[in-house]
C-alpha positions in Angstrom: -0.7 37.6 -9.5 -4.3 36.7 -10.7 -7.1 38.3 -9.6 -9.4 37.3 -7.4 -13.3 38.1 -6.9 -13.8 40.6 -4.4 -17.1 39.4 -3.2 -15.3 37.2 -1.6 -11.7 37.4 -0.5 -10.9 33.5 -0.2 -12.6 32.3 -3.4 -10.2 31.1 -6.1 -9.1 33.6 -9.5 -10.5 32.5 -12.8 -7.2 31.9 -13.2 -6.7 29.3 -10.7 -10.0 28.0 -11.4 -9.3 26.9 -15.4 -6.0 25.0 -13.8 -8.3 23.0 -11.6 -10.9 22.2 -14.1 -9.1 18.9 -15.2 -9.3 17.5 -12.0 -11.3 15.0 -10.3 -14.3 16.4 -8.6 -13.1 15.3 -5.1 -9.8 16.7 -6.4 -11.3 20.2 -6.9 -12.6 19.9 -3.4 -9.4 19.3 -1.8 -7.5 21.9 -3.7 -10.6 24.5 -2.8 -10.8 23.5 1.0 -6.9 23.4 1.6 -6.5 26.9 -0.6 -9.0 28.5 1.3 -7.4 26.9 4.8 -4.1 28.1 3.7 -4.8 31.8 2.8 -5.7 31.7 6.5 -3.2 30.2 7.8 -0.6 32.1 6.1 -2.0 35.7 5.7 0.5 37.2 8.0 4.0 37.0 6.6 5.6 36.2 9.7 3.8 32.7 9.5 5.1 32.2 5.8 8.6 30.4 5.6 10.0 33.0 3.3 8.3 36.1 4.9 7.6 38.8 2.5 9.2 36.9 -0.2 5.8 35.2 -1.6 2.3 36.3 -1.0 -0.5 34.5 0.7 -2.2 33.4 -2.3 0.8 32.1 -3.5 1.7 30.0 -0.5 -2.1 28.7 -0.3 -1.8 27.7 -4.2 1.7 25.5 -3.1 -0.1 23.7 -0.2 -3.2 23.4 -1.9 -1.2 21.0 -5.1 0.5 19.6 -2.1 -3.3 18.5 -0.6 -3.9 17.2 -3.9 -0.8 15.5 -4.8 -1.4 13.2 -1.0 -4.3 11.4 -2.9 -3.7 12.0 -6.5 -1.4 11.7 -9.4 -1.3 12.8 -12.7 -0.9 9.9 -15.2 -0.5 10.9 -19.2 -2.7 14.2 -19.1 -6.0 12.7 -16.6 -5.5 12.9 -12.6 -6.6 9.5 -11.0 -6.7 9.0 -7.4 -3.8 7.0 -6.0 -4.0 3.4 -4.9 -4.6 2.7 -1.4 -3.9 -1.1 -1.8 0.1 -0.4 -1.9 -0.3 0.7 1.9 
């Protein structure tokens, strides 16, 4: 698992934070706010669908991509925001 800062205990690894760098500003926003949202939610296994089985941080990373993936989509190696006109 990557490590995290310890000043404070919901702010992204270095790790996480290279993976997110390609991303659209409002992008990184989303992923940040839904990570940090997440590792709340979830910190007690018995709120995580497999339990034990993954950790917090690696539940919040799933639902954060998820928050992501609702607006945006990767095309060729650049994330553009989806288009609303379809809707």
């Amino acid at each position: 698992m990557p490590k995290t800062r310890k000043n404070n205990k919901n702010e992204l690894s270095e790790v996480t934070k290279k993976r997110i760098d390609d991303l659209p500003e409002h992008a990184q926003h989303i992923f940040e706010k839904a990570h940090s949202s997440a590792l709340k939610e979830y910190k007690n296994p018995e709120k995580r669908r497999g339990g034990n089985k993954e950790s917090a941080e690696e539940v919040a990373h799933k639902v954060a991509w998820s928050a992501v993936k609702k607006e945006y989509e990767k095309k060729d190696d650049k994330w553009i925001r989806k288009d609303d006109s379809g809707k």
